[in-house]
C-alpha positions as CSV (number, residue, x, y, z in Angstrom):
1,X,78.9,160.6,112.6
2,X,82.0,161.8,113.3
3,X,85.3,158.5,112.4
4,X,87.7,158.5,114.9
5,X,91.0,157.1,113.9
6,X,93.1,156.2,117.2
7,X,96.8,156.9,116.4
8,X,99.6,156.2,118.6
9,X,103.2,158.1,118.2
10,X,101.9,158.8,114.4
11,X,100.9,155.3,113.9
12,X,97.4,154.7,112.1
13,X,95.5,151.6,113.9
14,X,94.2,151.4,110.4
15,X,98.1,150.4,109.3
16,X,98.8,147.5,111.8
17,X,96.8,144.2,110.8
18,X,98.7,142.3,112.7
19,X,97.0,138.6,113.1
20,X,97.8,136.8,116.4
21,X,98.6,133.9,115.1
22,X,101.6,135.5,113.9
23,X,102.3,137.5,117.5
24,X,102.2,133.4,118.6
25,X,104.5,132.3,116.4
26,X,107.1,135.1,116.6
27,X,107.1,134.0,120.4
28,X,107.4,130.4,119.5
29,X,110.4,131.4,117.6
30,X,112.0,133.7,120.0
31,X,111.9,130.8,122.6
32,X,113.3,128.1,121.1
33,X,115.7,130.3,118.7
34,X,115.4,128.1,115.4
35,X,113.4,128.2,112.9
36,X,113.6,124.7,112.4
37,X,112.9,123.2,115.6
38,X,110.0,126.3,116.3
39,X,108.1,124.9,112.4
40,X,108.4,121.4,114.2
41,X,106.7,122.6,117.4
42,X,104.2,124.3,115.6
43,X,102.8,121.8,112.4
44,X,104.2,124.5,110.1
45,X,106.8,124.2,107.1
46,X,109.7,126.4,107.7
47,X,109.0,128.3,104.5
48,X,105.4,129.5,105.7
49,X,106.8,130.3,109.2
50,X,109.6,132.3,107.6
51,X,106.9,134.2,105.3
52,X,104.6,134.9,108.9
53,X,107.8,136.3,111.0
54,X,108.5,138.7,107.9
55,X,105.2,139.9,107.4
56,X,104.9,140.5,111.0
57,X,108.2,142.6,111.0
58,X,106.6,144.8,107.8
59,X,103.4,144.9,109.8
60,X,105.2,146.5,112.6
61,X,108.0,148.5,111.2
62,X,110.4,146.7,113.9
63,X,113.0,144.2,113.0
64,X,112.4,141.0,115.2
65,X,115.4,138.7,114.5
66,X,119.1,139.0,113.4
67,X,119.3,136.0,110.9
68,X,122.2,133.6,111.3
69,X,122.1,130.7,109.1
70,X,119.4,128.4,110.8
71,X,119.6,130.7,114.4
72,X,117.9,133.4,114.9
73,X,118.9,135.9,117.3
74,X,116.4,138.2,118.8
75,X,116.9,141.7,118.3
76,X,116.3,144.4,121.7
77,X,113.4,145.7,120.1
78,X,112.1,142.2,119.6
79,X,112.8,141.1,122.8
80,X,111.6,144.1,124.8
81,X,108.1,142.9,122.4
82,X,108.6,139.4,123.4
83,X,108.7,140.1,127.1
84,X,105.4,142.2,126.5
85,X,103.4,139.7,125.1
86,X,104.0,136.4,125.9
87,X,102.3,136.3,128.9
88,X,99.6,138.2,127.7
89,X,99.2,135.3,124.8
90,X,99.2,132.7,127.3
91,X,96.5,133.7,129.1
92,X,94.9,134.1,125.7
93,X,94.9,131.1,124.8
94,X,94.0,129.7,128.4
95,X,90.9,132.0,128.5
96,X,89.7,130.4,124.5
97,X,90.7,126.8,126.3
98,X,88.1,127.5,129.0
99,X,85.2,128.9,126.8
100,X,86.0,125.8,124.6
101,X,85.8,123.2,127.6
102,X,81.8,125.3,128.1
103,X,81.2,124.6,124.7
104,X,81.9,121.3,124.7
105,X,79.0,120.4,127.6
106,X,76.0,119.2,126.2
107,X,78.2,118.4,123.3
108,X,75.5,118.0,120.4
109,X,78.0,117.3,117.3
110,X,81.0,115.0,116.7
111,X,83.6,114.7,114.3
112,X,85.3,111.4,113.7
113,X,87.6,110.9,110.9
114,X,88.7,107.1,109.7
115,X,91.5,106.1,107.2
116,X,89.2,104.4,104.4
117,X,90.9,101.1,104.9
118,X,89.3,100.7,108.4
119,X,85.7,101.9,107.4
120,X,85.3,98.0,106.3
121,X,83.0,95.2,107.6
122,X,80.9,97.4,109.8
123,X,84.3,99.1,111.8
124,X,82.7,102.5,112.1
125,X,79.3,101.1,112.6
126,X,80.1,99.9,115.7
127,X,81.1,103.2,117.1
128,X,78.8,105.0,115.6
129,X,76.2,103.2,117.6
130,X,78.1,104.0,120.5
131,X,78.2,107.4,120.2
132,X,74.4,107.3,119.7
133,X,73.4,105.4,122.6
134,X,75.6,107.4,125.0
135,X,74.1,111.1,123.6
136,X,71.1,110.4,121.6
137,X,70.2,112.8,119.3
138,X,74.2,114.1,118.7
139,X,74.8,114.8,115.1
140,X,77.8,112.3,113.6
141,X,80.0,113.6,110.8
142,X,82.5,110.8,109.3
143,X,85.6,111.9,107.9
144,X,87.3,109.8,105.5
145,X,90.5,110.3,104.7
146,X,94.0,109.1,104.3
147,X,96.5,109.0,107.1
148,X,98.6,112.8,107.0
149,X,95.5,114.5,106.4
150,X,93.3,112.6,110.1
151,X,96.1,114.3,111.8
152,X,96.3,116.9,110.1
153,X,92.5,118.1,110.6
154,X,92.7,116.5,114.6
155,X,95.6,118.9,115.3
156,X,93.9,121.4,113.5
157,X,90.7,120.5,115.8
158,X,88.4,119.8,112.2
159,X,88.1,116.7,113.7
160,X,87.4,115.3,117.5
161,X,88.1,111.9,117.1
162,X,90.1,109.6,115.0
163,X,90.7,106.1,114.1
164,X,94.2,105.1,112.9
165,X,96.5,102.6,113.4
166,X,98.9,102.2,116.3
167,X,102.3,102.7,114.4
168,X,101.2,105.5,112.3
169,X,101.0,108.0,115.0
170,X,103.5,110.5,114.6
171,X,106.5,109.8,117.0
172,X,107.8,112.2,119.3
173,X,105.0,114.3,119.7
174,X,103.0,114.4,123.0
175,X,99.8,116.2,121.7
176,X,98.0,112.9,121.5
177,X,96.2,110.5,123.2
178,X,94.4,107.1,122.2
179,X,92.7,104.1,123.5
180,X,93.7,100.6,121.9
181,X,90.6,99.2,120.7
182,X,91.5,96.5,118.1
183,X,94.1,94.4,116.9
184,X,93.8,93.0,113.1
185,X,95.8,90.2,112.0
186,X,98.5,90.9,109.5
187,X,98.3,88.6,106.4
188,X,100.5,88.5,103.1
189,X,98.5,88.4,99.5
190,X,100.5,85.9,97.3
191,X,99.4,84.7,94.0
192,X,98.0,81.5,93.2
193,X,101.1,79.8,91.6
194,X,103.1,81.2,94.4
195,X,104.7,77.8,96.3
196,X,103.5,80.0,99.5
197,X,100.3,79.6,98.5
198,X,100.4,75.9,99.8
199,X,100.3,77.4,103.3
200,X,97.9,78.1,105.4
201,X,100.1,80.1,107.5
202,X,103.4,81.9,106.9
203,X,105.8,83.2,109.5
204,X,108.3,86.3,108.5
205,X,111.2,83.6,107.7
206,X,109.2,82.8,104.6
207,X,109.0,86.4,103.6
208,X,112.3,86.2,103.5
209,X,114.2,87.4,100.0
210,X,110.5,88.5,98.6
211,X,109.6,91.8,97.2
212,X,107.1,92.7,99.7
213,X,104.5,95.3,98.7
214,X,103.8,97.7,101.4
215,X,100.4,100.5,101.5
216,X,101.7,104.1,101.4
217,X,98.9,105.8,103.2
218,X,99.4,109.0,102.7
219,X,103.8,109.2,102.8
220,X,103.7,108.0,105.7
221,X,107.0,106.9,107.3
222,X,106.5,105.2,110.6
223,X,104.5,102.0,108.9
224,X,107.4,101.4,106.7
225,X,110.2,101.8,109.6
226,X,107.3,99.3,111.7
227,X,107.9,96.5,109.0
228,X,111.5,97.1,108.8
229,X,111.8,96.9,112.4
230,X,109.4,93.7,112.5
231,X,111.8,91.9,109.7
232,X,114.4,92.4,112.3
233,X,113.3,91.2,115.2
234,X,112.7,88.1,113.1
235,X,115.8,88.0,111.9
236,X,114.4,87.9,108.2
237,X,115.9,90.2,105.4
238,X,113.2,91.1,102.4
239,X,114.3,91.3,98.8
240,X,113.4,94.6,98.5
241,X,110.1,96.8,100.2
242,X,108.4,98.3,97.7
243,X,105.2,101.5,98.6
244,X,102.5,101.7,96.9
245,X,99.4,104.3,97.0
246,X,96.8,102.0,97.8
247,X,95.7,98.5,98.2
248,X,94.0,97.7,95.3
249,X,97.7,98.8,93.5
250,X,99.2,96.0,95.8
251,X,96.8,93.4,95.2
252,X,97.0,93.9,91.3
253,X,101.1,94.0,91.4
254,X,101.0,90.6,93.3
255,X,98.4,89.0,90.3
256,X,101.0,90.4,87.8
257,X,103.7,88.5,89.8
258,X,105.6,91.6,90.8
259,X,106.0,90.5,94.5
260,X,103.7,89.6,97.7
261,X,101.3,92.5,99.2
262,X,101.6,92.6,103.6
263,X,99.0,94.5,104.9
264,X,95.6,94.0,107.2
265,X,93.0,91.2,106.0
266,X,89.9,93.9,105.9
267,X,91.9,95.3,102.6
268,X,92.1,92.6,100.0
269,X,89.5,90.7,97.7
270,X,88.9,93.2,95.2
271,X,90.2,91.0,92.0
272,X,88.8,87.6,92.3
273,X,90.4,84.1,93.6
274,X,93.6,84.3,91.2
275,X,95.5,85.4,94.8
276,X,95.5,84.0,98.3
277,X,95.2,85.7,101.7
278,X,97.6,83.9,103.9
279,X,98.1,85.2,107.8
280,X,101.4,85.5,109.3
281,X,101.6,84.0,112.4
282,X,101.1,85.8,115.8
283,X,101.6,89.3,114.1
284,X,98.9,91.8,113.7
285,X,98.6,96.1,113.4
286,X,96.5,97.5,116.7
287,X,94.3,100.5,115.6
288,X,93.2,103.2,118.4
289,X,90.8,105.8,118.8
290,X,93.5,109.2,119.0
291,X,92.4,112.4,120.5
292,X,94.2,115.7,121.3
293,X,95.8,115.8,124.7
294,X,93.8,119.4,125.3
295,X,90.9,117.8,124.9
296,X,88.2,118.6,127.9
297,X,88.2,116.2,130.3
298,X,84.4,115.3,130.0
299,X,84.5,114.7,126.3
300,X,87.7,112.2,127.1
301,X,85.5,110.3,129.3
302,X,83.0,110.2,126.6
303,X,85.4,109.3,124.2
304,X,86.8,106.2,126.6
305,X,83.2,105.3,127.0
306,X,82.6,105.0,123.3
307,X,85.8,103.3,123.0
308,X,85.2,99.9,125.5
């Protein structure tokens, strides 16, 4: 059989492997202009979009950008490419949109993912059955994981649904949508000999000047800027805020006397009776379910319907 090797002006087909994920990001770039704000837009570090854009240039023999500090200028060669493509890449992605949204009817598997601290006391369970009674037969696959990574694999469409709590969804981001579903009441782990431990509920005043141990789920920021913002409203100014990786590391620091562990009552009891679970009054952390705002509109009404 005779190989035919297309060639255009003198270039080989065989030497352009250009990937179109990188033809989407070089138009990300060229519209918002910064490499910063374009790695922000598009869950990527700035490192690994910088690597892309070059390759991309070496694929192509053309020089994209003029690099200018954090700017980047588009060169004529790159824009004349821009104006080519980008309509071309939107209707791309529109047509995969569309054969997704006829994939997902009849929808025979699901994908929820739960930070481990929640899959407690028969949390997923409930769901679960849910999802079961509403589509019998569906195949369920639970995700456990911590906080960065639900998101992570939700934006990345690894997972359909997920279950996290209220402050830890990423601010300033409009890709998401949830449905509050639960609130659990905050409590504070103190030890024993603690004179707290007399109560048998604490407001934030008497958190005051305490070295309050706070769960790091995963780096995540917005939980600790949530307390901080809840110790002002109250008007109550901690010792010092300590994160930890887990709860179990909280719960032992507070029997070792090294401060007093704020978190969701599901967490605790893991060392015995030598600490008490005291709740704070009237304060509590709201979990959702989350979902991707390009999510098909029939498999949002399933997920509202699971959600009740």
């Amino acid at each position: 059989m005779r190989k035919i090797d297309l060639d255009f002006n003198g270039i080989s087909v065989g030497d352009i492997d250009v990937n179109l994920k990188h033809l989407y990001y070089f138009t990300v770039v060229a519209e918002v202009g910064n490499i910063t704000k374009a790695a922000k837009e598009l869950y990527v570090t700035q490192s690994m979009l910088s690597k892309n854009l070059i390759l991309l240039e070496k694929q192509l023999g053309v020089s994209l950008f003029k690099r200018n500090h954090h700017n980047l200028e588009v060169t004529r060669e790159g824009r004349f490419l821009y104006d080519k493509w980008k309509t071309q890449i939107k209707a791309f992605r529109n047509d995969i949109q569309k054969a997704r949204e006829l994939g997902h009817i009849g929808v025979d598997k699901i994908r929820i993912g739960c930070f481990p601290a929640l899959d407690v006391l028969d949390f997923m369970k409930k769901y679960t059955d849910r999802v079961s009674e509403k589509k019998p037969g569906i195949f369920i696959e639970i995700l456990r994981m911590n906080n960065n990574r639900l998101f992570e694999h939700l934006i990345s469409e690894q997972a359909d649904l997920i279950f996290a709590f209220v402050q830890d969804i990423p601010t300033g981001s409009d890709s998401y949508e949830w449905k509050n579903i639960i609130r659990l009441p905050l409590v504070a782990l103190v030890r024993e000999e603690d004179p707290l431990a007399e109560k048998e509920q604490l407001s934030f005043e008497d958190l005051a000047g305490k070295n309050i141990l706070l769960n790091d789920p995963g780096g995540c920021i917005p939980r600790k800027e949530w307390f901080f913002k809840r110790c002002e409203e109250n008007h109550m100014i901690p010792g010092a805020v300590t994160m930890v990786n887990n709860d179990l590391t909280a719960e032992l620091n507070v029997l070792n006397g090294h401060g007093v562990a704020v978190g969701i009552s599901c967490v605790y009891g893991k060392i015995g009776n030598s600490v008490k679970e005291i709740p704070i009054e009237n304060e509590g952390i709201d979990v959702a379910g989350v979902w991707l705002k390009k999510t098909p509109q029939d498999l949002k009404e399933f997920y509202h319907a699971i959600l009740e």
